[in-house]
N, C-alpha and C positions, 0 to 999 in steps of 0.2 A: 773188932772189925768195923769198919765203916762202909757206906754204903751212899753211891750218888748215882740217881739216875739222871741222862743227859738228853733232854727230846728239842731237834729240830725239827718245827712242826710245820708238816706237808714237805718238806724237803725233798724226797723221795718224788720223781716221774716219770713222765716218757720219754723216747728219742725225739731231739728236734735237728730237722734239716739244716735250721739255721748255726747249728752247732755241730755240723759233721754228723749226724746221727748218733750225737751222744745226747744222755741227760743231763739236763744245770747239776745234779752231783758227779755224775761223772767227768764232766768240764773243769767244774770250782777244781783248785788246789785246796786242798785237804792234806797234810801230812800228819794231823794227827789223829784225825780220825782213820787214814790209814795204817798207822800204826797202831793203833787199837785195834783191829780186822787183823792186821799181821800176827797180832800176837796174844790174841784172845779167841773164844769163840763165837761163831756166825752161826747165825739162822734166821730163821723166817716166823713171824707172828699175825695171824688174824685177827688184828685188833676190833676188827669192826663184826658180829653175829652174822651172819645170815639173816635176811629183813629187814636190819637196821641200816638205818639213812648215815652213810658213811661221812659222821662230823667230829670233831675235836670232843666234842662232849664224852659219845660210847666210847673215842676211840683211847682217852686219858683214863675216861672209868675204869676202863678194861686194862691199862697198863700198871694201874694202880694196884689191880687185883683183884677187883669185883667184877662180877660175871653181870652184865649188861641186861640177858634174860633175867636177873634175879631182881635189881635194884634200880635198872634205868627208869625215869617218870617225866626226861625231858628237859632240854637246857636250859629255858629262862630261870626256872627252881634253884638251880645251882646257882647262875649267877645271881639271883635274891638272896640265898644265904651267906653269900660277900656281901653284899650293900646293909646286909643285915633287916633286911625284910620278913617280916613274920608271917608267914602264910598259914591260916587256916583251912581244917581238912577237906575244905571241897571250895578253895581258894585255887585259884590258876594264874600260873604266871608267864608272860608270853615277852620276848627280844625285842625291843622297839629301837628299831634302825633307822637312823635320818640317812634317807636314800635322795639322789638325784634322779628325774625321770625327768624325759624332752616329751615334745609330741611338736609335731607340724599343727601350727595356730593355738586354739588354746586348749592348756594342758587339762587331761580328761584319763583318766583310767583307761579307758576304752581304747586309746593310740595311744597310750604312751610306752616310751622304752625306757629298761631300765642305762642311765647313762651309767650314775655310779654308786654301786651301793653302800657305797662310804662318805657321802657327798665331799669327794674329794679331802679324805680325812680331815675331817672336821674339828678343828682343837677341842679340847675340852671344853675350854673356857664359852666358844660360841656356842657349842651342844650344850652347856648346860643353860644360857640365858632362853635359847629356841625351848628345851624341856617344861621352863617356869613358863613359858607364852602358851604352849600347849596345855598346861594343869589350869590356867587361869582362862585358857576358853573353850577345851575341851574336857577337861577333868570334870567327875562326878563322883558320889559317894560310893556307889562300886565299880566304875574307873579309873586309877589313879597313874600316873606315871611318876615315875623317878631316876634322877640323874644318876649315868654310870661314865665312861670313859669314851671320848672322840667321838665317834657314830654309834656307841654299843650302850644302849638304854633299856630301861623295863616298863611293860605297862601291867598292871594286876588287875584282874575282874575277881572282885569277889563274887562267889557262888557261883563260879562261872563253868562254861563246857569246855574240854580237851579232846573234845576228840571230832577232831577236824580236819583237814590235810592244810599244810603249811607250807609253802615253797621258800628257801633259806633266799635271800635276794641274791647273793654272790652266785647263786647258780645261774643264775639267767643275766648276767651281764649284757648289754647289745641286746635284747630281746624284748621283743613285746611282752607286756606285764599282763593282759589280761586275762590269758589262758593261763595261768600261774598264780591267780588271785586265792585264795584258802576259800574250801570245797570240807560240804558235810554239813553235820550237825550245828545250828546256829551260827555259823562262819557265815552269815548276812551280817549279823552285828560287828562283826570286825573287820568287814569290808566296806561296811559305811565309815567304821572311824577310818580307816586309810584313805576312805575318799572325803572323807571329810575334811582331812589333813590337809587336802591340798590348798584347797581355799582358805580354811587360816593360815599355813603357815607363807603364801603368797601377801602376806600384813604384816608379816614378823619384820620388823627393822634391824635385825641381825642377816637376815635373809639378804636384805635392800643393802646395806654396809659389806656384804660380803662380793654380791655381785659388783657394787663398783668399783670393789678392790682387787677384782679379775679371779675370784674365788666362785666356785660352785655353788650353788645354794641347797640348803636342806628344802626342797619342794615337797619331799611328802616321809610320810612313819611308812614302815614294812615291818607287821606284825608277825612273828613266826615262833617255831621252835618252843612250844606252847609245854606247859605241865603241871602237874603237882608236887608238894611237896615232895624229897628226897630222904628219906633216913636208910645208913648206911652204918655196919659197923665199926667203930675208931680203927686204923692204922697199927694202933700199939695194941688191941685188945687184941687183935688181927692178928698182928706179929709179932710182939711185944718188942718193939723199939717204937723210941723216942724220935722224932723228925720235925722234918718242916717244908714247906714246899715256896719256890721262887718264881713269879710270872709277872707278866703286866697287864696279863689281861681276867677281867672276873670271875671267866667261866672257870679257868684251870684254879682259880684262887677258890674260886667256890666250893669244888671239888675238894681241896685243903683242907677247908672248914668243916665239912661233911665229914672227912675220914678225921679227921681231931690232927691234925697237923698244922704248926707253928705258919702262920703266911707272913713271907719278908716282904715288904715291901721296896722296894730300893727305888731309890732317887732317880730320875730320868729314865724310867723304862719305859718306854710308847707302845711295846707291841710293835714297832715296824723297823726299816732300816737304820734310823737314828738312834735307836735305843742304846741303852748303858750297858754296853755289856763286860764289861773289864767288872761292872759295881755287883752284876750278877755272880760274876765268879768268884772275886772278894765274899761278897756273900753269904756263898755256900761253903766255901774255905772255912768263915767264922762260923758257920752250922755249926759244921763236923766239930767244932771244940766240945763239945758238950752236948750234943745229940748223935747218934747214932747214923740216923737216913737222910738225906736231901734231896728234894726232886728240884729238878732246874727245867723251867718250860719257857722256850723262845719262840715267838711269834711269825718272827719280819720273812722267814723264807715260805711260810704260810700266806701270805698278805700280798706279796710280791707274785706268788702263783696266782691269785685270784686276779689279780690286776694284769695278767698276762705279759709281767717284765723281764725279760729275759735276765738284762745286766743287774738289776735291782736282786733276782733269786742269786744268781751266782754273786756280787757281795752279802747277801745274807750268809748264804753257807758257807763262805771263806772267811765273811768275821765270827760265825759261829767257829767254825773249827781256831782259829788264832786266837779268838779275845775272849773265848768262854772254854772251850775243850782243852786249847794250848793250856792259860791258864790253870788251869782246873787239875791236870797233869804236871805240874809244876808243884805244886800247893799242895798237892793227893802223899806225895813220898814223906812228909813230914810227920803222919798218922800212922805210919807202919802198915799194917795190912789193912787193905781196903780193896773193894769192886767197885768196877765201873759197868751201867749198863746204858749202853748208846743207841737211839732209835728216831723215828719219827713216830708220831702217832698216826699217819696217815700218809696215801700220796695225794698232792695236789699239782697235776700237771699242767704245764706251759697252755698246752693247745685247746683244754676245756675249762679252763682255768675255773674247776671246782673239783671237791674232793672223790676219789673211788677208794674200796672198800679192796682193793688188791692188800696182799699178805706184803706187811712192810719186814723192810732188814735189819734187822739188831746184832751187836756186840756187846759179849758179857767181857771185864777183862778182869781177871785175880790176879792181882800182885804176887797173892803167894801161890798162885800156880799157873804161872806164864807158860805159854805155850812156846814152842820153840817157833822163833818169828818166822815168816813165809813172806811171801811176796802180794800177798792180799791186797785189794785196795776196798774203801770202804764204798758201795753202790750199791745198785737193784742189782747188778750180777747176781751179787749171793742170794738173789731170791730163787736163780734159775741154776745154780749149784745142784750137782747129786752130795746127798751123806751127812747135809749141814743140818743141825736143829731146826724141828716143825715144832708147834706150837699150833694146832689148829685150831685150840681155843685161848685168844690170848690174853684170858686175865689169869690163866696159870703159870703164864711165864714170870710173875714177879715170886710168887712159891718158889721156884727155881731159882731165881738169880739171887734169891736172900739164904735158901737152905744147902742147895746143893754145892 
């Protein structure tokens, strides 16, 4: 038996007016992920606890399998254990986002808005020269930053504090940043280096080359999503299969690394609308030769939600479902028996363009126990279905879709 989990991540939202009161999945054409729904079964998963700040981080942990109350310690940790960052045990690791913020005259914490918290997705290439300019005039022996992907970077406080509240920047897009500034315990210290930011990285000559090239500039760090180390136990101790897991972005890759799963990297995968996804599905195709499990994690109808793009979410979920699900179902019959389980990790809707913690929709489908097809299509309906699988706690849904 083989075994591929498929997450379109944040895919899942609300009704928007500008679509007839439908949502970007219920608009997108999708045939194969309606045909998955048709002929597998639906239900509903709370991926996110109760209490927990409803982000990709609990909301993966939890589809993975691990119970979020037992092992969550915080997303920068994860993404350090991709970069391969060592953290010692009262080491903290905190997200360091190159954000865009405006203000009326000059730029100050105190006015300013956040423009973009991706400083207008920022290549690689420019975030990691802006990263080197920040360790050479901010960096210190228990400060350190390190280069990760487009806006998504780490900074480390050795012997540092965690427990402080941290606002994710994509939540407050359009907003004033100041009442969103990180509150609590020593969160002075990491709101001077935010503000400190400003004013070196307004020197940065990447900064200067960007703006006259009609590009956004990285104007300031947003420190967030703060933690300690992670230890979780392996995948195969877990369930005893072998796997691997596919993403472009470091948190979900991170996660990978923690549970002892194989991380593919593939050629051209950005996390947004341009990504490889034909190379994703390819991929996981060549997993399953020789491994058991695949998890496949896409990013772009996550990213698109945040950015509050209508046409951008609806081609993400339509080249998910063609160029990664279609695929994927094409490639799957050559294995013999095999499951499929199909989800989001979260919703991330249009109109608040950040994530809620609502119960997402999943599809298990058995090859070898097809359900006799219906007329299903795959959306939040099935959240508001009677008779369909609940899952109220849902790192127990992977138990299921591997045993049952």
């Amino acid at each position: 038996m083989k075994y591929i989990v498929l997450i379109g991540d944040g895919m899942a939202g609300r009704p928007l007016k500008q679509l007839g009161g439908k949502t970007c999945l219920q608009k997108a054409h999708t045939p194969n992920m309606d045909m998955l729904a048709s002929s597998g079964e639906v239900g509903t998963a709370a991926t996110v606890p109760p209490g927990f700040e409803p982000g990709s981080d609990v909301a993966n942990l939890s589809i993975l399998g691990y119970d979020p109350k037992q092992y969550y310690t915080g997303r920068a940790p994860i993404e350090a254990l991709y970069r391969g960052i060592s953290l010692g045990a009262k080491d903290v690791a905190f997200r360091c986002n190159l954000v865009t913020l405006e203000s009326e005259g000059v730029l100050a914490m105190e006015t300013a808005v956040m423009r973009d918290f991706s400083a207008g997705h920022i290549s690689t290439k420019d975030a990691g020269m802006i990263i080197r300019y920040l360790k050479e005039h901010m960096g210190t022996e228990d400060k350190e930053f390190y280069a990760g992907m487009s806006y998504r970077h780490l900074m480390i406080w050795k012997n540092g504090e965690d427990r402080m509240k941290c606002t994710p920047p994509h939540d407050i897009s359009g907003k004033k940043v100041f009442k969103h500034l990180p509150s609590g315990k020593s969160s002075a210290i990491i709101k001077k280096l935010m503000t400190d930011s400003i004013e070196v990285l307004q020197q940065s000559p990447v900064n200067a080359s960007r703006v006259k090239n009609g590009h956004l500039p990285a104007s300031s760090i947003w420190l967030w999503g703060q933690g300690k180390r992670l230890n979780i136990p392996t995948f195969k101790k877990k369930n005893g299969l072998s796997g691997a897991l596919i993403s472009a972005v470091d948190l979900t890759k991170g996660l990978g690394i923690a549970a002892g799963l194989d991380v593919i990297n593939v050629r051209g995968a950005t996390g947004y609308i341009d990504t490889n996804y034909e190379g994703k599905a390819r991929a996981a195709l060549k997993v399953l030769k020789d491994r058991d499990f695949v998890y496949v994690h896409v990013e772009a109808p996550d990213e698109a939600g945040h950015n509050g793009d209508i046409a951008a979410k609806l081609q993400a979920i339509e080249d998910f479902d063609k160029r990664v699900v279609g695929n994927i179902l094409k490639g799957m019959k050559k294995f013999g028996d095999y499951r499929v389980l199909l989800m989001p990790d979260h919703f991330t809707p249009i109109s608040i363009k950040t994530h809620t913690a609502d119960p997402v929709p999943f599809v298990i489908y058995r090859s070898d126990k097809e359900l006799k097809p219906g007329r299903r299509v795959y959306s939040e309906g099935i959240c508001r279905r009677k008779g369909v699988t609940v899952f109220e706690k849902g790192h127990l849904l992977m138990d299921y879709f591997l045993l049952v």
